[in-house]
N, C-alpha and C positions, 0 to 999 in steps of 0.2 A: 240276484233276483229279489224281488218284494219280500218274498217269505225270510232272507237274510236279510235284509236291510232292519225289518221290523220288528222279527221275533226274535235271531239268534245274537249271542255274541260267543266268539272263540270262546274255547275251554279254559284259556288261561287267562282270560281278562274278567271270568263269572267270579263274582263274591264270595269268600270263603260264609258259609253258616253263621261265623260269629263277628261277623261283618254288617249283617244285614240292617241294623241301626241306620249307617251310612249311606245307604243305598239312593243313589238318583234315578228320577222317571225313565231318561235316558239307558239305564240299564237291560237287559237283556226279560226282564217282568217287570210290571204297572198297577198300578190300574190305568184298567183301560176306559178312555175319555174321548176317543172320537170313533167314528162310524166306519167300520173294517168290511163291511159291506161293501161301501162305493170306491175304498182300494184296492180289496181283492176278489175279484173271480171264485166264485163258489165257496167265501167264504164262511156261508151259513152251513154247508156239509164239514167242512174241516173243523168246528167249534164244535157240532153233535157228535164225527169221532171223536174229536179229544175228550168231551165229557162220558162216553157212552163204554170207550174200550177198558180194559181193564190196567191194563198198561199202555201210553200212546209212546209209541215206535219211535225210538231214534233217529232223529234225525230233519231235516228242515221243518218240519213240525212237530217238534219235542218241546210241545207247549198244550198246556191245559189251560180252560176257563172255567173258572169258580165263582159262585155268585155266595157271597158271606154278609149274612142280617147281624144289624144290630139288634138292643132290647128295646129299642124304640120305633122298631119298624122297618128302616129305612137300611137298605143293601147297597153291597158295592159288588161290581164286577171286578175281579183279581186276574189274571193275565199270569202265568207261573210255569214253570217247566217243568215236566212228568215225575221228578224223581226230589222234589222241593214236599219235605217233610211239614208235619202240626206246625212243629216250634217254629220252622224258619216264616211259615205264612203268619203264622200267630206275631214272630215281629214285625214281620214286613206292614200288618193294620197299623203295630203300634205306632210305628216310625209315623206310617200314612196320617194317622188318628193323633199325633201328639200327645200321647198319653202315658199313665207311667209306664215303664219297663218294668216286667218282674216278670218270675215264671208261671207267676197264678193264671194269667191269660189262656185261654182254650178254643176248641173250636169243638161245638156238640153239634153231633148229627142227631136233628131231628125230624120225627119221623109225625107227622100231625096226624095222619089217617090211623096209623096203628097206633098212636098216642101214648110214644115211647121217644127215649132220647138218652145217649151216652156220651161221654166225654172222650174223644177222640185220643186215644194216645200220639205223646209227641214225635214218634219216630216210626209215626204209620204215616204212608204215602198220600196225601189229599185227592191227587188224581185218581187212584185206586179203590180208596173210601167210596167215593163219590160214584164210582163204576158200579158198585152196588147199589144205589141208592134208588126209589124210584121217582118220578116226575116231581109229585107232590114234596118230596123230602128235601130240608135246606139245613145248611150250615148255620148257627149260630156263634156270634162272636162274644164270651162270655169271660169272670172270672170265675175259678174252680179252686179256691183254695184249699180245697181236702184232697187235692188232687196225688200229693205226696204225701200226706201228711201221716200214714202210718209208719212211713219211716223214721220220722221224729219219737213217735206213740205210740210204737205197736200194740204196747198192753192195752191201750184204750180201744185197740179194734180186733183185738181175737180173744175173747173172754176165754180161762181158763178151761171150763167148761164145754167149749164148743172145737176145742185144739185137741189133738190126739196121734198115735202112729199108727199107719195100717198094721196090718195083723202081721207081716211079716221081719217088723223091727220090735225090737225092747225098750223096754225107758220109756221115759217118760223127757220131756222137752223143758229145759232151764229158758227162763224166760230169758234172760242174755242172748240165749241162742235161737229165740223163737223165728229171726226172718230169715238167718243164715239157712234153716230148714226151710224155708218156702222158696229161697233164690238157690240151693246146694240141689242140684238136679237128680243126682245120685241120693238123695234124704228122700223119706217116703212119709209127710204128716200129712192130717187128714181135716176137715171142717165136717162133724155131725151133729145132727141134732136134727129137729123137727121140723119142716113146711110143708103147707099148704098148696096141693099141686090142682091146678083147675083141669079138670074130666077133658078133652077134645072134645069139641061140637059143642058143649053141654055149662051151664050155669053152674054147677056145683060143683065144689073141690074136697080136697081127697086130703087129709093131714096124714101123711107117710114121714117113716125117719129116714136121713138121708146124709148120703156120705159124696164129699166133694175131694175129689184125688186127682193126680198129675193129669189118668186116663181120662179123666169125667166124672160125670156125676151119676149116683145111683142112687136108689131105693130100695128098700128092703121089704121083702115082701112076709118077712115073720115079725115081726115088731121091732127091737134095735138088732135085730141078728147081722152081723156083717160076715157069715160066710157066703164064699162064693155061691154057692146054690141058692141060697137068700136073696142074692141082690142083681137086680135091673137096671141096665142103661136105661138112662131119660134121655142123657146128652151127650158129647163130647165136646171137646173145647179148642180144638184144630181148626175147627169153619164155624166157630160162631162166636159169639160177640151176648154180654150181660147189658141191659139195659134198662133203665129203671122206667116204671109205668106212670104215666103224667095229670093220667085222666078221673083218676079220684076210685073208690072202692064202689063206687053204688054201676058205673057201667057192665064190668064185670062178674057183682056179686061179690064182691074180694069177704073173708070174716075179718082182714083187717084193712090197717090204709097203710101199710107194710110193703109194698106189692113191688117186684122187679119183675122181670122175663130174658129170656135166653132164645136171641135169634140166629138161627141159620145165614151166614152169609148170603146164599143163593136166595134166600126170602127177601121180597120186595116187596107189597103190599097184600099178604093173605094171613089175618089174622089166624087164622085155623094150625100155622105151622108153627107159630111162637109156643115157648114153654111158659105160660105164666107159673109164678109162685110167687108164696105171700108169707111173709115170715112177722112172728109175735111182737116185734120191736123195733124199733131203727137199731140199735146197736147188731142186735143180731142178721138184721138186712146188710148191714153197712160190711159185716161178719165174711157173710158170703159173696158177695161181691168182690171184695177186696179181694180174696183167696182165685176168686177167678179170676181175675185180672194177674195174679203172681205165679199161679203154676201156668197160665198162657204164655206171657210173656218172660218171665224170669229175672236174669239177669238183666235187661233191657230196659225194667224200668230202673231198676238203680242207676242203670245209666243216664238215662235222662233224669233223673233227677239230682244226680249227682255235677251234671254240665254246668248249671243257674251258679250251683253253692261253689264252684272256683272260681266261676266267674266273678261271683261277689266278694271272694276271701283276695284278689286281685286288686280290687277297687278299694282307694282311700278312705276313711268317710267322710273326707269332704264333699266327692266327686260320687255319691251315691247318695240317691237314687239318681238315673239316667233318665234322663229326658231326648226330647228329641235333639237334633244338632242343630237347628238354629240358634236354641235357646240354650245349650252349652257352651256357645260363644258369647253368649253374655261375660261381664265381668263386674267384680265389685268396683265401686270408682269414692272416691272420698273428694266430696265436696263444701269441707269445712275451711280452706283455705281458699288464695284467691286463686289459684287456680286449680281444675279439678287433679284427679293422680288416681293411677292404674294401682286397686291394693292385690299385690303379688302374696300375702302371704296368709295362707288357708285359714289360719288363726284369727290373725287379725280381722279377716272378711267376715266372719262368722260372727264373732264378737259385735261387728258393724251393722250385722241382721239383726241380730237380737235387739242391740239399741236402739236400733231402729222401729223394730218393732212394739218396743217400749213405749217409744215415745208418742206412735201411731196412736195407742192405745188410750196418751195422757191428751193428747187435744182430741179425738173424739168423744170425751168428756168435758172439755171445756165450753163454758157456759157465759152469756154473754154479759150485760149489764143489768139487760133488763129481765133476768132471771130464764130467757127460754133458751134454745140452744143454739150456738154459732150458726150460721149458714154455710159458714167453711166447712166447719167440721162437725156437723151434726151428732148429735147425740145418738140421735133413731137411727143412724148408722151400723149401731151394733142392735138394731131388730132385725136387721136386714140381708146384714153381711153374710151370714153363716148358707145362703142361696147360692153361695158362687163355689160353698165346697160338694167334693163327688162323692162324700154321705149324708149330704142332705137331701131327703126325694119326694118332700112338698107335703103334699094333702093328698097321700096313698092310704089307702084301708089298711087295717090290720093283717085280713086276709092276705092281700097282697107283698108286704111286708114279711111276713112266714114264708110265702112263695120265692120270694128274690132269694132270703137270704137262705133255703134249700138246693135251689139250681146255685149258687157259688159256694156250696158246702159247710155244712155244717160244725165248724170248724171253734175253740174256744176263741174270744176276743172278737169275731164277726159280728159287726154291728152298721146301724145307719141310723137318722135321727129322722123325725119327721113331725107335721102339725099333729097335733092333739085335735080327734073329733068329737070329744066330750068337752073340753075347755079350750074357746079360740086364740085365748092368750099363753096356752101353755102348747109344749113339745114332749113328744116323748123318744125316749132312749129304746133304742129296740136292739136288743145283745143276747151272743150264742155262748152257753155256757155246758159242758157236759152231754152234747148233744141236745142241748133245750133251751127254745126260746122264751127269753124273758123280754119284759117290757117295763120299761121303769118312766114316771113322767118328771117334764121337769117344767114349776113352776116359777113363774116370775115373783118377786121378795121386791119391793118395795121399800128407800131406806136414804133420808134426809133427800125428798125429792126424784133419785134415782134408783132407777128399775135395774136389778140383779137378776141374774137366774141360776135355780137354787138343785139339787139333786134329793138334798138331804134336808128338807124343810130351812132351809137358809141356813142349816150351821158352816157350808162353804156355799161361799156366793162368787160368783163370776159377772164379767158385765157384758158378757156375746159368748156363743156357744162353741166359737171357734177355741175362745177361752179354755171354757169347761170343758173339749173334746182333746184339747191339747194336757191340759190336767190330769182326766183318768187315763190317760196314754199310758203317763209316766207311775201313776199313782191308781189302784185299785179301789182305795175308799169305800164306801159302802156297798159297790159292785162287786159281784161273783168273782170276775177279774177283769184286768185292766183290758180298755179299748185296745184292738188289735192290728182288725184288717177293716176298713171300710168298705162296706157292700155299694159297689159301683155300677154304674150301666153308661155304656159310653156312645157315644153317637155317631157314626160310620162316614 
């Protein structure tokens, strides 16, 4: 039947998970590109179950439709089979999208009306997700690089301060030991400390102390007293889901701009049912979040995050980063003889980039007779050039610029470059450091004729910013620390 010919392929011919780079249109999920309407019969009822039930059923239609937004606006409809996890869609764009591979890639469920948005974990079900979701609410296609990143850091995101045992254990927690206690299910540590809980119905919020445990969360109703008789469920953490608030402090009344919430799965669009709360700090926000996400899921995210980093300790470093597979069939080729030659050997090819690159660098400075610049190889070449890379993002506000680089986390070394709206000849360097965004500008240096651009008042000058981003890569230099991750937005 049509529904076999289109949607399924047998069991043993579907792509293993760490496949899905490879993957051709022809495979058993798409995107989907022509009108399924005028081939099948009643196909506008079988697309609203698949996106609507919570799990779609087994069997000749064990297919879901997702529609996933870029940050530019523009979506794509995905074509996927019911039990096709984050990661696996999350490659399947990148493949579609030619972009890099890594695991920072995400899919955030946002919620525009409740004006709320989480990062999907990798090995929650898309179709399932999505079952919850209401009308208005869409997938984003994002990166999250704080997404692991407490397992690298722990200490940077459970201040000592805010870590503790319930009352039925001793000791005190060795920081070596800190996340084996959040992933050991059988350990009982706790996250307290103070937030700001908003009243139901009502503008004003309530600063209670509050304790975050495997069961849930509570509140104390004698000041820090954590006995039982003391303390009140707000939440539990079996059907619901932490989600950071997007809409700014003045909607709410928030007393900071601090602000996450804790929603009910079965909530769909009734703000009344959301837990807001508002905590003193980003680190203390980031605090509690985190810990929710680790006694929910547990062990599960070590595993996913654990997946990326064999897969990386696998790969050469010649052959990393992974691109898509057309452009892995490329090959180096040496054409200094008279005839060209296939270079076979990782070394040598790399060594032939670099020279190459070099030498890129020496005639786009070359200057003609009559002193202005080639028309080959223009000089203005390197004002130019640095528009084609994916941390450059033009003539964005500042504002905007804090925004990007929060929605892909917060993370050290996150950074992206952009025009200066004070000075049109200069750029500024916008980098996350400790939780905090700095901005640093970079002027152009002028010097026998040619224009440089400078970080540090010209004492290092570069002559394109491809240069100088390539630089503090490898070198920190007057930076907090070295360039890291590039703050991206990719185009669907």
């Amino acid at each position: 039947p049509w529904s076999e010919l289109i949607f399924r392929e047998p069991a043993s011919r579907r792509p293993a998970a760490h496949h899905l780079p490879t993957f051709r249109p022809s495979l058993g999920f798409s995107l989907v590109s022509c009108n399924f309407q005028q081939l099948l019969p009643g196909w506008q009822s079988v697309k609203c179950r698949a996106a609507e039930s919570p799990a779609v059923t087994r069997g000749c239609w064990d297919v879901g439709i997702v529609k996933v937004w870029s940050e530019d606006g523009a979506g794509k409809v995905v074509e996927i089979p019911a039990d096709m996890t984050t990661r696996d869609v999350c490659q399947l764009l990148v493949y579609k999208s030619h972009c890099l591979d890594d695991s920072a890639w995400s899919l955030v469920e946002h919620h525009p009306i409740l004006g709320i948005e989480r990062c999907v974990e990798d090995h929650e079900l898309v179709v399932q997700v999505q079952a919850s979701m209401s009308g208005d609410s869409k997938f984003l296609f994002r990166k999250n690089y704080a997404k692991y990143e407490f397992f690298r850091n722990p200490l940077n995101f459970f201040p000592e301060q805010m870590v503790a045992f319930c009352q039925e254990s001793d000791g005190s927690i060795p920081p070596s030991q800190l996340l084996q206690n959040f992933l050991n299910s059988s350990s009982c540590p706790e996250i307290q400390g103070y937030l700001h809980v908003k009243e139901p119905g009502r503008k004003s919020w309530k600063k209670l102390y509050m304790f975050l445990r495997r069961s849930g969360l509570y509140y104390s109703t004698k000041g820090t007293s954590k006995e039982p008789r003391h303390l009140q469920v707000l939440s539990d953490l079996e059907d619901s889901n932490v989600f950071t608030v997007i809409t700014g402090r003045k909607l709410h009344n928030a007393p900071t701009d601090y602000q996450f919430c804790i929603k009910p799965s079965k909530v769909r669009s009734d703000c009344k049912e959301l837990k807001m709360l508002c905590a003193e700090d980003e680190q203390s926000r980031t605090c509690w979040m985190t810990a929710f996400r680790l006694f929910k899921y547990g062990i599960v995210l070590y595993q996913s995050y654990n997946v990326p980093q064999q897969r990386k300790s696998n790969l050469s470093p010649f052959t990393a980063p992974v691109r898509s597979v057309s452009e892995n069939s490329l090959v180096a080729m040496d054409f200094s003889g008279r005839t060209g030659r296939v270079i076979d050997n990782p070394i040598e090819a790399q060594s032939a980039a670099l020279e190459e690159g070099h030498t890129w660098r020496k005639r786009s400075q070359r200057m003609n007779v009559l002193g202005s610049p080639s028309p080959l190889h223009p000089s203005s070449l390197s004002t130019v050039i640095h528009r084609t890379q994916v941390w450059f993002h033009g003539r964005i506000m500042r504002e905007e610029a804090h925004k990007m680089m929060i929605q892909q986390g917060q993370v050290d070394g996150l950074f992206l470059l952009r025009d200066s709206q004070s000075n049109p000849k200069a750029f500024v360097l916008t980098l996350c450091h400790h939780q905090k965004i700095k901005h640093f500008q970079i002027l152009p240096v002028s010097e026998d004729g040619q224009v440089f651009f400078s970080l540090d008042d010209g004492a290092t000058k570069f002559t394109d910013l491809i240069h100088l981003v390539e630089f503090y890569q490898l070198n920190r230099g007057v930076l907090p620390c070295k360039l890291k991750h590039p703050c991206t937005a990719v185009a669907l």
